[in-house]
Every structure is written in C-alpha cells, then in structure tokens.
MIKEVEX-148412 format. One record per atom (N, C-alpha, C): residue in one letter; atom name; x, y, z. Coordinates in nm, 3 decimals, padded with zeros to 5 digits, m for minus. Layout:
<sevexs>
@res: A | atom: CA | xx: X | yy: Y | zz: Z
...
</sevexs>
This chain:
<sevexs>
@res: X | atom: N | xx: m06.180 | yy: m05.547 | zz: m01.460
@res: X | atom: CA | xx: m06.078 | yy: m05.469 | zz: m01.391
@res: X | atom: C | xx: m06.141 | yy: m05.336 | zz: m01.350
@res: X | atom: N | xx: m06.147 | yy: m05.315 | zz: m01.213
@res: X | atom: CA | xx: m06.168 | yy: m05.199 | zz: m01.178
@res: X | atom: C | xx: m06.055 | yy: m05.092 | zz: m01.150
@res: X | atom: N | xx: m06.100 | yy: m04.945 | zz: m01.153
@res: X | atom: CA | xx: m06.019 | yy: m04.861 | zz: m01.159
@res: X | atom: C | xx: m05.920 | yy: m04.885 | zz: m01.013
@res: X | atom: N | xx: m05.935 | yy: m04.920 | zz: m00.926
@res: X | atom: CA | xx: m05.818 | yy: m04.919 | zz: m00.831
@res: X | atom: C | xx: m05.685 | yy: m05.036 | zz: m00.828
@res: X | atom: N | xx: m05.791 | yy: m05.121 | zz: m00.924
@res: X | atom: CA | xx: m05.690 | yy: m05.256 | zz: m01.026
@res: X | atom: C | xx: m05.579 | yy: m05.180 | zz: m01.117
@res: X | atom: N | xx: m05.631 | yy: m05.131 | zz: m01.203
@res: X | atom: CA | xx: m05.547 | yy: m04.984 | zz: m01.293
@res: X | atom: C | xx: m05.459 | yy: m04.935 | zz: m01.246
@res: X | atom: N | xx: m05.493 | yy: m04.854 | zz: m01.128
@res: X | atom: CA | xx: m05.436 | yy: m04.755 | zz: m01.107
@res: X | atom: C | xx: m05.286 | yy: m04.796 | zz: m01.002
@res: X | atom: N | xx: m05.354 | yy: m04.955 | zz: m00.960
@res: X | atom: CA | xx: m05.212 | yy: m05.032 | zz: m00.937
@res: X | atom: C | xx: m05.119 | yy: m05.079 | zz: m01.029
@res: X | atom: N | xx: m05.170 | yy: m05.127 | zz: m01.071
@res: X | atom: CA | xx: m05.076 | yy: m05.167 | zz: m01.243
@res: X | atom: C | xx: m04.999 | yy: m05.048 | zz: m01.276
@res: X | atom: N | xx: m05.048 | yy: m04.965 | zz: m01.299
@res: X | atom: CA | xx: m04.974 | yy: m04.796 | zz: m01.378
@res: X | atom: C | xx: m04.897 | yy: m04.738 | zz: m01.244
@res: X | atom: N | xx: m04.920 | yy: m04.782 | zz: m01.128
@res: X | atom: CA | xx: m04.855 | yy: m04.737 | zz: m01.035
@res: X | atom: C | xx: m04.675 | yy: m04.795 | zz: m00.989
@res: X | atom: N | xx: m04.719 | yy: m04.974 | zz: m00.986
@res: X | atom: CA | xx: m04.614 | yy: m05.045 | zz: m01.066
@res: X | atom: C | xx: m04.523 | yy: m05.033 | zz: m01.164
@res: X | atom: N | xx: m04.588 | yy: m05.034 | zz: m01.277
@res: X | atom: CA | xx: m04.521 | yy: m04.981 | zz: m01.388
@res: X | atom: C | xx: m04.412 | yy: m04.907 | zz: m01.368
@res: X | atom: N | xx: m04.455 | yy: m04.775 | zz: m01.351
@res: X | atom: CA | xx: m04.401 | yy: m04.652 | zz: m01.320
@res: X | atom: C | xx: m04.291 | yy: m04.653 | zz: m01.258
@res: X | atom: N | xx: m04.280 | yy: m04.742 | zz: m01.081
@res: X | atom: CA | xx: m04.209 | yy: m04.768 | zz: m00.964
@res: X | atom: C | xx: m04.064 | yy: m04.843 | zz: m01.086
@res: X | atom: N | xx: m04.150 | yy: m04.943 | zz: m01.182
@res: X | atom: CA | xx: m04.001 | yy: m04.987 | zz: m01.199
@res: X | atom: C | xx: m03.911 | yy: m04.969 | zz: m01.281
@res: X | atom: N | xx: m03.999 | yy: m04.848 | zz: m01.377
@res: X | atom: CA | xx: m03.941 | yy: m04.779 | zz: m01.509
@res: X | atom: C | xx: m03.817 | yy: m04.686 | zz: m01.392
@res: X | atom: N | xx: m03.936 | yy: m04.621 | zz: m01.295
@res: X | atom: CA | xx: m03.799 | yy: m04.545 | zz: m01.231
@res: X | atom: C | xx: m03.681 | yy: m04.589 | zz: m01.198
@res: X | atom: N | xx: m03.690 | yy: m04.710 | zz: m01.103
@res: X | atom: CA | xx: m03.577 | yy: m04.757 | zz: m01.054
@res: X | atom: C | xx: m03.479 | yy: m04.845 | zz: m01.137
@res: X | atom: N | xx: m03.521 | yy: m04.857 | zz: m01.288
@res: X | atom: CA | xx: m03.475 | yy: m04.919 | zz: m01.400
@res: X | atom: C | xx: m03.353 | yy: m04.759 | zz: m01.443
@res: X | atom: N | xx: m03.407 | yy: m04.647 | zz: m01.392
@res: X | atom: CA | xx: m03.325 | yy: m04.578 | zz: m01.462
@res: X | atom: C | xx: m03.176 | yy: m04.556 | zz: m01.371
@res: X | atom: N | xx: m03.076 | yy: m04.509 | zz: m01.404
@res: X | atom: CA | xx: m02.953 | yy: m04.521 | zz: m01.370
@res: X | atom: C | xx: m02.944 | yy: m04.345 | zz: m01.365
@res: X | atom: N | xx: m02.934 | yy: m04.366 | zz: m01.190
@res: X | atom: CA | xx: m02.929 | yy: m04.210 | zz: m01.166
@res: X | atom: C | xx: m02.826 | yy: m04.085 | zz: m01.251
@res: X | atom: N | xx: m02.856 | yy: m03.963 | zz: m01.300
@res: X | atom: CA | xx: m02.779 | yy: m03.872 | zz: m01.372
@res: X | atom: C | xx: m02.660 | yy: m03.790 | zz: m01.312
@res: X | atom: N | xx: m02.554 | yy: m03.806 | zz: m01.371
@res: X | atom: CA | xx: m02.427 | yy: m03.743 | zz: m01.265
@res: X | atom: C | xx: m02.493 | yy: m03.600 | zz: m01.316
@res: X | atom: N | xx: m02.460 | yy: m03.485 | zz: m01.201
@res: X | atom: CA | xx: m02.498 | yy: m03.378 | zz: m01.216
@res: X | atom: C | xx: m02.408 | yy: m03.323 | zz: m01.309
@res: X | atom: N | xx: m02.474 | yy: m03.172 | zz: m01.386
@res: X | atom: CA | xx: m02.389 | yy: m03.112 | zz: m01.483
@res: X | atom: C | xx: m02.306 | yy: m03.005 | zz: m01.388
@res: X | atom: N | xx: m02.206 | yy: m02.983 | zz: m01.400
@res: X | atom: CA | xx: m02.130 | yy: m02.888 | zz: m01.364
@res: X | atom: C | xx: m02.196 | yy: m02.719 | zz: m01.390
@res: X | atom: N | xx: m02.217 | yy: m02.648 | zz: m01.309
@res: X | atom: CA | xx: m02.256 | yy: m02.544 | zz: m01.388
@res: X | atom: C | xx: m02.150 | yy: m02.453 | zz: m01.493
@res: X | atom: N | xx: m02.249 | yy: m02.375 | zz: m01.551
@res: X | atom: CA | xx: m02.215 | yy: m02.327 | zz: m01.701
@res: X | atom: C | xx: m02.127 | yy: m02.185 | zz: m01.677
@res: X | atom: N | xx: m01.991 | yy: m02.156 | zz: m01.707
@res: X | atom: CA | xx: m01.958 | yy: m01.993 | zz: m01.685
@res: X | atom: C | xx: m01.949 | yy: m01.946 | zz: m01.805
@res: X | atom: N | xx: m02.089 | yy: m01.859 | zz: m01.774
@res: X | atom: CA | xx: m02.130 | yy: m01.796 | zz: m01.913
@res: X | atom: C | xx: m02.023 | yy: m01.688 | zz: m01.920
@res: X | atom: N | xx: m01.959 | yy: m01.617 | zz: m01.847
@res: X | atom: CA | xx: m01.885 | yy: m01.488 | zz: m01.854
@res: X | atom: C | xx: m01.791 | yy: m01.476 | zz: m01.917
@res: X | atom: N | xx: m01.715 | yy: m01.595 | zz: m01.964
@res: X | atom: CA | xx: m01.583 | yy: m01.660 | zz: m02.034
@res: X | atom: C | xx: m01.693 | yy: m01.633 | zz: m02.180
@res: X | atom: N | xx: m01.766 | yy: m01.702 | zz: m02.222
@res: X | atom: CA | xx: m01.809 | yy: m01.730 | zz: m02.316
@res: X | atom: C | xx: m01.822 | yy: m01.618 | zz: m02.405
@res: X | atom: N | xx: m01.742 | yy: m01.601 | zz: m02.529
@res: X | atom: CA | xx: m01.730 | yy: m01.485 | zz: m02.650
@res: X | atom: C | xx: m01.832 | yy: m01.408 | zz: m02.694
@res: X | atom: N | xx: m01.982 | yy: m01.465 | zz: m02.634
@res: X | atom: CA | xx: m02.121 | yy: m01.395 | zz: m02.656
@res: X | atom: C | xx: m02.129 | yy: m01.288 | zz: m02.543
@res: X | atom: N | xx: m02.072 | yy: m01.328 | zz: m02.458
@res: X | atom: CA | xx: m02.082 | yy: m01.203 | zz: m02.314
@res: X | atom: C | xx: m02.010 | yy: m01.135 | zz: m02.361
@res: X | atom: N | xx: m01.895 | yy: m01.108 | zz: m02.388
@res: X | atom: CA | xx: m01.810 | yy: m01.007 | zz: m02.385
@res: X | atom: C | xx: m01.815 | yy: m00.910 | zz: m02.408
@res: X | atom: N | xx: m01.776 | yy: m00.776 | zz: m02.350
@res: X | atom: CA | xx: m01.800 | yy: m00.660 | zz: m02.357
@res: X | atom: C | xx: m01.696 | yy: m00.545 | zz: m02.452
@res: X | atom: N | xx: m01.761 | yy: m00.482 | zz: m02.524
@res: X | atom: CA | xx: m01.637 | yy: m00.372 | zz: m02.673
@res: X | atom: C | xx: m01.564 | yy: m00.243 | zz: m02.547
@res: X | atom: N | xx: m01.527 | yy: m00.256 | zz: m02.582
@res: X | atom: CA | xx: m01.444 | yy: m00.071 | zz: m02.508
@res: X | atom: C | xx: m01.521 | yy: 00.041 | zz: m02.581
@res: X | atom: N | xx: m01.638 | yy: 00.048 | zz: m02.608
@res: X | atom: CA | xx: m01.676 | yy: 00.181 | zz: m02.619
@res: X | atom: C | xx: m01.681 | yy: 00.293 | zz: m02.532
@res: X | atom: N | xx: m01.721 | yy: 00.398 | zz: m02.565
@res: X | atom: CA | xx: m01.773 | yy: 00.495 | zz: m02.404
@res: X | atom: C | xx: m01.906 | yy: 00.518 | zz: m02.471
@res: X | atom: N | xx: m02.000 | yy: 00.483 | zz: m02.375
@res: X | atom: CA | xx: m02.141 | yy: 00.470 | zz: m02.369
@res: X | atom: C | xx: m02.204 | yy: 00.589 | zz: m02.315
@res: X | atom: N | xx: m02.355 | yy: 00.619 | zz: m02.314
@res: X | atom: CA | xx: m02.372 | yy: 00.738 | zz: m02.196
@res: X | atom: C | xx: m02.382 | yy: 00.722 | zz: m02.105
@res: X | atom: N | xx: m02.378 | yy: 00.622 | zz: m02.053
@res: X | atom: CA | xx: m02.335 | yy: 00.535 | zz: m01.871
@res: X | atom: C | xx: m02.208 | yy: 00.658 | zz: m01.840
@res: X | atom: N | xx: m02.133 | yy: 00.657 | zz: m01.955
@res: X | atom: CA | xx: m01.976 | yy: 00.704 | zz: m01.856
@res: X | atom: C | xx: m02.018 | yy: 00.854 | zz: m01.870
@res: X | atom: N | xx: m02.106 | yy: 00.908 | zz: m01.904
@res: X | atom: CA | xx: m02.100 | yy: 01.049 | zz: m01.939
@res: X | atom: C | xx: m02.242 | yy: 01.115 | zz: m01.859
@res: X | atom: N | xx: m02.315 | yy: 01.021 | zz: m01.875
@res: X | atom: CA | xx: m02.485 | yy: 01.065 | zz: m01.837
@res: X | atom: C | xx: m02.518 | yy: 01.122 | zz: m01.947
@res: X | atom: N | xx: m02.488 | yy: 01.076 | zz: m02.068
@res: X | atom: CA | xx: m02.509 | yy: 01.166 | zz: m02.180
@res: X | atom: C | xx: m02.663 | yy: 01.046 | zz: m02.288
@res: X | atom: N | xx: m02.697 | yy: 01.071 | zz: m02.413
@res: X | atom: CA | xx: m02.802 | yy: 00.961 | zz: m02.476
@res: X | atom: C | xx: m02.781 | yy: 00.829 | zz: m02.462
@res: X | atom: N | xx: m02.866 | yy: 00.788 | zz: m02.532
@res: X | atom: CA | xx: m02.851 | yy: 00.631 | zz: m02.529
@res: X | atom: C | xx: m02.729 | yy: 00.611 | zz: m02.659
@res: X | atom: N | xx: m02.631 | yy: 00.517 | zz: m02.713
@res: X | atom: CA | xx: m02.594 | yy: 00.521 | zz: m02.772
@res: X | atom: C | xx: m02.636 | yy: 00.467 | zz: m02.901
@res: X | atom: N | xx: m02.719 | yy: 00.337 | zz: m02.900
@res: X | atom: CA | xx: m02.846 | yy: 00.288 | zz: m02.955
@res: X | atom: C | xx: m02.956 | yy: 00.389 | zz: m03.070
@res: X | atom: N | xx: m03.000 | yy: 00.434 | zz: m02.906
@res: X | atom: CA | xx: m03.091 | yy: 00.554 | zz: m02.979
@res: X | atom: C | xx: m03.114 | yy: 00.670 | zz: m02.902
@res: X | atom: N | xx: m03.027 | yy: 00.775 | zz: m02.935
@res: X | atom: CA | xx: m02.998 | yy: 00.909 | zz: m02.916
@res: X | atom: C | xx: m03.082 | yy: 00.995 | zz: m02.879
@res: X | atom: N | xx: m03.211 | yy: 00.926 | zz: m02.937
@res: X | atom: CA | xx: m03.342 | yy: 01.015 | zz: m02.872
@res: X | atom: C | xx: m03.339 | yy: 01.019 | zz: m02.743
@res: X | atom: N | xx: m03.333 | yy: 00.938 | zz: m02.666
@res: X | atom: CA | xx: m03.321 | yy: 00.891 | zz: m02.531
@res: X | atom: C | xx: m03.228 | yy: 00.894 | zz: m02.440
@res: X | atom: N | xx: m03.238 | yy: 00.938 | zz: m02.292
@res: X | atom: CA | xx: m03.119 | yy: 00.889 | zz: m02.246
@res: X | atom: C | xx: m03.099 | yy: 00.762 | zz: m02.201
@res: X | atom: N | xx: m02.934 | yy: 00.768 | zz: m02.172
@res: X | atom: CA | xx: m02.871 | yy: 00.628 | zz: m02.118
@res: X | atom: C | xx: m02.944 | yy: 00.550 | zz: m02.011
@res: X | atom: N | xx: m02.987 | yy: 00.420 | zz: m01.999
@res: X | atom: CA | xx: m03.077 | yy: 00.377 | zz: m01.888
@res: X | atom: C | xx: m02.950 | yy: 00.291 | zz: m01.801
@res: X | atom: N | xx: m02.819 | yy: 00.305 | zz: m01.852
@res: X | atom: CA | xx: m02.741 | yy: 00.187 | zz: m01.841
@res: X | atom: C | xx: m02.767 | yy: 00.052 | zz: m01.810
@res: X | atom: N | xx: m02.802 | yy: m00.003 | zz: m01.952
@res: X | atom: CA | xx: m02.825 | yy: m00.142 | zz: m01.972
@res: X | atom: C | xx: m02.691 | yy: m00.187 | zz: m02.010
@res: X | atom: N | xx: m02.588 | yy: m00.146 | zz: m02.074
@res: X | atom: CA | xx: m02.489 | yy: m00.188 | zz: m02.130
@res: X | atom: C | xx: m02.530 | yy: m00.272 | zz: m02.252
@res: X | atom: N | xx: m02.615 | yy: m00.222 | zz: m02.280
@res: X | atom: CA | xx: m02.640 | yy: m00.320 | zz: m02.438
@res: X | atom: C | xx: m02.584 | yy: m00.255 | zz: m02.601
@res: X | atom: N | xx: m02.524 | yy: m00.164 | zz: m02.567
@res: X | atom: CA | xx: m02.430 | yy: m00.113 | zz: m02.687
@res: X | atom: C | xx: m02.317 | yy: m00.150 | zz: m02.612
@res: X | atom: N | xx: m02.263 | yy: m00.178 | zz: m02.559
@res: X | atom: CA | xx: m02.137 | yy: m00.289 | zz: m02.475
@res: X | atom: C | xx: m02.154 | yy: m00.418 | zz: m02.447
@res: X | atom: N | xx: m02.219 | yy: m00.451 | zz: m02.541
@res: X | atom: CA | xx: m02.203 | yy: m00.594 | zz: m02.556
@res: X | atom: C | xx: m02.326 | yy: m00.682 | zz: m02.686
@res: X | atom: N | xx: m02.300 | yy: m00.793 | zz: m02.694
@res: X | atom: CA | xx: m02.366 | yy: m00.821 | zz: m02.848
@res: X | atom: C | xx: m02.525 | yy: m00.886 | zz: m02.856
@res: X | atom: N | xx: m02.608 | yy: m00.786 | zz: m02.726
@res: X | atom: CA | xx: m02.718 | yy: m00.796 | zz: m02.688
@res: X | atom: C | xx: m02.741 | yy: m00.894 | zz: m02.560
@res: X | atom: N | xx: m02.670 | yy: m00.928 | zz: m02.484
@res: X | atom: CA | xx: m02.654 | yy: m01.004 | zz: m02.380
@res: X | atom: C | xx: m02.668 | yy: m00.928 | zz: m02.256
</sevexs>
C-alpha cells in the first residue's frame, strides 16, 4: 500500500464518519445579563463622584464597575 492508497482510505473514512453524523440544532444564544452573577449592588462608586477607587483607595476610579458587581 502506497501512501496515496492511505490517504484514500482515511479520506473515506472520514467522508462517512461525517455524513454518519446527524446535523446539531443550533444553541440559542446565552442572556448573560439576567443571570444573578451579572448583577449589579447600588453602591456609589468613584465613577459617580470622580473620587478613589472603591477597591483600592490608593487610586483613582478607572470606572470598571467592579466594586458594582461580583467581579464580572
């Protein structure tokens, strides 16, 4: 068997593993925004003030909103 013998065989193969498979209904996409990990606290941050980070005070606010929410 030479390699272009092979490389038909594995080429075969392949053709009918695919068409053996039973196409995938698509997933609906995901709304992460609902989801209880997004959600955002009612604090006042230094976003609303231009004042430190609330995090870490050394710093100012970059407004990430990541002290408004549970690292998301």
């Amino acid at each position: 068997m030479d390699e272009q013998q092979l490389r038909a065989i594995v080429r075969e193969v392949v053709r009918q593993r695919l068409q053996a498979r039973a196409p995938a209904a698509p997933m609906p996409p995901a709304d992460w925004s609902r989801h209880p990990s997004h959600a955002r606290f009612n604090l006042l941050s230094g976003e609303d003030a231009d004042g430190p980070c609330f995090i870490e005070p050394a710093v100012s606010c970059t407004h990430c909103s990541y002290c408004q929410s549970r690292g998301y």
